[in-house]
C-alpha positions in Angstrom: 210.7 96.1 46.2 207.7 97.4 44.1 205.7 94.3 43.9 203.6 94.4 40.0 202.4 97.9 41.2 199.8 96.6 43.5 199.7 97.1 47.1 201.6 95.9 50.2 199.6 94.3 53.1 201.4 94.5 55.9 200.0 92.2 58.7 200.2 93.4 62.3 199.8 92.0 65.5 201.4 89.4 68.2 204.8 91.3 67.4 207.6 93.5 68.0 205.4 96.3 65.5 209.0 98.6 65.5 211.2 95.7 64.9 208.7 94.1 61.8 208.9 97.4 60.4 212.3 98.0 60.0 212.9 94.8 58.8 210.2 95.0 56.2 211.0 98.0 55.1 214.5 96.7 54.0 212.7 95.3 51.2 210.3 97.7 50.3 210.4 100.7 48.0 209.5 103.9 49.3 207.0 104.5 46.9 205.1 101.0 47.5 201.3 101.8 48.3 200.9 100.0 51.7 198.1 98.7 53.8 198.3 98.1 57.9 196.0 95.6 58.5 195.2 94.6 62.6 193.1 92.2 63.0 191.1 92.2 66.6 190.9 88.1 67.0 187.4 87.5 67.8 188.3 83.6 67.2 187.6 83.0 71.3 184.6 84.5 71.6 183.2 83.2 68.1 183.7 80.0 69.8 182.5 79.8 73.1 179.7 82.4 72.6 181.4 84.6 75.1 180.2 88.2 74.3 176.9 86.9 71.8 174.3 87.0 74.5 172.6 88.7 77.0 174.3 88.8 80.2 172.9 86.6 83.1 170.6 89.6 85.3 172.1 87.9 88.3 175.7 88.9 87.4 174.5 92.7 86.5 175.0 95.3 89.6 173.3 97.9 88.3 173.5 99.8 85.5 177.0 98.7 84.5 177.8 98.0 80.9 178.3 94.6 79.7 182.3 93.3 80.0 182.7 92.6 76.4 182.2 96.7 75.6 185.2 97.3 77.6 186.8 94.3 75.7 186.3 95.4 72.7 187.1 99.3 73.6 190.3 98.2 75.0 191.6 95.6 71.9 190.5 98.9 69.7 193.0 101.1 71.5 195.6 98.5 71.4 194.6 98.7 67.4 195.2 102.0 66.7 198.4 101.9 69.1 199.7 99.0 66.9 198.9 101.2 63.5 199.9 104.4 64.8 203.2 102.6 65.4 203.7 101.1 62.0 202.8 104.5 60.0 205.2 106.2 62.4 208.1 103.9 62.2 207.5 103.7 58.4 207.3 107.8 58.2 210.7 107.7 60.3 212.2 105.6 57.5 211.0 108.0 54.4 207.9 106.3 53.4 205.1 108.8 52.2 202.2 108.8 54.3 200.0 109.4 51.4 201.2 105.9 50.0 199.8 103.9 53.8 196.6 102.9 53.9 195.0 101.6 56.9 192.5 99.0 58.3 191.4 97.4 61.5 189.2 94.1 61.2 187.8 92.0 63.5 186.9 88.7 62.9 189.2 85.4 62.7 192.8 86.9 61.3 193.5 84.3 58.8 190.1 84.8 57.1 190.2 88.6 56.7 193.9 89.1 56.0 192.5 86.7 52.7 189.0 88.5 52.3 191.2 91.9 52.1 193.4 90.5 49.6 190.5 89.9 47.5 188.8 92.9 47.1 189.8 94.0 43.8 189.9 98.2 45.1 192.8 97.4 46.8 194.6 95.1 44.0 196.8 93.8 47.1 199.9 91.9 45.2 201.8 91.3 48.4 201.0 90.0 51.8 203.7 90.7 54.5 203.0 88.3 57.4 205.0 87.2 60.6 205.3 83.3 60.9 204.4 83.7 65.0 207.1 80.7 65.3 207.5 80.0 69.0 210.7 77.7 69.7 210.4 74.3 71.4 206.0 75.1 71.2 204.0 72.9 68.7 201.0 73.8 68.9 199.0 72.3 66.4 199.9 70.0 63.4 202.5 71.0 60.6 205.5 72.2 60.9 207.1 74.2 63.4 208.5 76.8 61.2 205.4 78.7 60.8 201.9 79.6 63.4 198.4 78.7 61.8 197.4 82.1 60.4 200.7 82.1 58.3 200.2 79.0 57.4 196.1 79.6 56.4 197.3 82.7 54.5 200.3 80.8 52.7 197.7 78.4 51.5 195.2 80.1 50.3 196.4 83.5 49.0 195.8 84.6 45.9 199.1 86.9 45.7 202.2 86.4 46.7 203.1 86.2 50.7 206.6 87.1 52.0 206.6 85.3 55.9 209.0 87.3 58.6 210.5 85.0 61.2 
């Protein structure tokens, strides 16, 4: 699938990264231009202010950095492991590596999967999303077919979005 000759984001994280892959790529050309996107979810933090101040003195033993370094050091391992999975698995399946792009965000997911499909540089034509569905969990209002993300990207995407169950 060559989707109007603008790119393929391909949204990673909270899955099986080998098994999205080779299903996506089922349905992909090996010439599309794609783009891993990982998103490090900053959503707890933003809102319980975990990580935004300065540490209470009293909780400090000496000179040792604050906890949310180490945080973020380890999500931006996990990151790269994530993307270095994708662009290998999609390399294994005869994709060029000069056609993958890639990008790690933080921030709330939802809101920078749809900020990167608006910057016009990247002309992003396709968004490749897993719907998170959890059987037998509702977790919020809507249906049960798809996770919030999905369903915040469905909704307000300007290009088309293909959903992996």
């Amino acid at each position: 699938m060559t989707h109007r000759n603008g790119a393929i984001l391909l949204c990673l994280g909270g899955l099986d990264t080998e098994e999205f892959i080779r299903h996506i790529a089922r349905h992909l050309h090996e010439k599309s231009r794609i783009i891993l996107l990982y998103v490090i979810d900053t959503r707890g933090r933003d809102d319980s202010g975990y990580g935004t101040g300065p540490l209470d003195p009293a909780l400090v033993e000496g000179e040792a950095p604050p906890i949310e370094h180490g945080v973020t050091s380890a999500e931006e391992l996990e990151a790269q492991e994530v993307l270095n999975t994708a662009e290998l698995n999609l390399l294994r399946l005869g994709f060029s590596p000069h056609a993958t792009a890639r990008q790690i965000r933080k921030g709330r997911p939802e809101r920078e999967i749809i900020d990167v499909t608006q910057q016009p540089d990247l002309n992003v034509s396709l968004v490749v999303i897993g719907s998170n569905y959890k059987r037998g969990l509702k977790t919020g209002p809507g249906p049960l077919s798809i996770g919030r993300v999905a369903r915040y990207v469905v909704e307000h995407s300007g290009c088309d979005v293909l959903l992996r169950r």
